[in-house]
C-alpha positions in Angstrom: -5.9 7.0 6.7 -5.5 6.3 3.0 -1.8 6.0 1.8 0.0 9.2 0.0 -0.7 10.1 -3.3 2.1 8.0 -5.4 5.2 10.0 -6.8 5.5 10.1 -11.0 8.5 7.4 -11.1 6.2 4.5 -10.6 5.1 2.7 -13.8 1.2 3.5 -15.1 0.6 0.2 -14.1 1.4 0.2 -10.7 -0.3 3.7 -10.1 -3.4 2.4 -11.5 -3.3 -0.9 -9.4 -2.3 1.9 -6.2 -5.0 3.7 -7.1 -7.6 0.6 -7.3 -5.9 -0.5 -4.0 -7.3 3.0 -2.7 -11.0 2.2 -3.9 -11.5 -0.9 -3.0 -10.3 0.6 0.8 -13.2 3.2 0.3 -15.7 0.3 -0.3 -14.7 -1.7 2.5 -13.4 -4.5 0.7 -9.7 -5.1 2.3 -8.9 -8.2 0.8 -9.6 -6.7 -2.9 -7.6 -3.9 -1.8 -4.4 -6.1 -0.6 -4.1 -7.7 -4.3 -4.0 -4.4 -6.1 -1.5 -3.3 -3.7 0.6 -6.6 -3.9 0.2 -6.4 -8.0 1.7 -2.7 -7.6 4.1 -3.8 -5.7 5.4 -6.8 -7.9 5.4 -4.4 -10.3 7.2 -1.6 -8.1 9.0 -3.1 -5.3 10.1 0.5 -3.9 6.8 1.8 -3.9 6.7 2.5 -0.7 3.2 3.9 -0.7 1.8 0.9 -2.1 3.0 -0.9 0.9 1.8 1.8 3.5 -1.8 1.2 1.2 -1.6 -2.6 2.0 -0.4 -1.9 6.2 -3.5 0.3 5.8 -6.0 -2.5 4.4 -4.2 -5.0 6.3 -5.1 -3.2 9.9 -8.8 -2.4 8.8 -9.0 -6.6 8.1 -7.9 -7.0 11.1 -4.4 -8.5 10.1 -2.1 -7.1 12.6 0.3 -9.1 11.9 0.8 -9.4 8.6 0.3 -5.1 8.8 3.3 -4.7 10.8 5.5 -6.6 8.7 3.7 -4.7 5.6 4.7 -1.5 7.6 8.2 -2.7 8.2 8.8 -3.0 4.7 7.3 0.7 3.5 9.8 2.2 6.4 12.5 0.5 5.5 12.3 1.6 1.5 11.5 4.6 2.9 12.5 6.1 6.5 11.1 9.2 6.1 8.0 8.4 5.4 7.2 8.1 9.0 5.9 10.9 10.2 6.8 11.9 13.8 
């Protein structure tokens, strides 16, 4: 599952890097898609989505670890993000 489509409040920037973060998922290339999230989220550090887009690519590389804590962090900007 791809992350959400990203709210307006987030800087151009950081869409674009979300957004790039969500293609490079597409193509199968997890690691490519774990920078452009991390670059979104230096640039956005509430952008919650951007961090559910790197739990995403983190679980598809096989990076449980490092996933959950990505996860962590989305849920705890974000509580109701988690959908029951």
């Amino acid at each position: 599952m791809l992350a959400a489509v990203p709210v307006v409040a987030y800087s151009p920037e950081a869409v674009a890097l979300f957004n790039q973060g969500n293609a490079s998922i597409v193509s199968g290339n997890y690691t490519e898609a774990v920078t452009a999230f991390d670059k979104a989220i230096a640039l956005e550090p509430s952008y919650y989505e951007a961090w559910n887009g790197k739990t995403d690519a983190l679980n598809r590389a096989q990076r449980f670890n490092d996933a959950l804590i990505a996860s962590e962090h989305a849920i705890a900007i974000n509580p109701d993000f988690l959908k029951s």
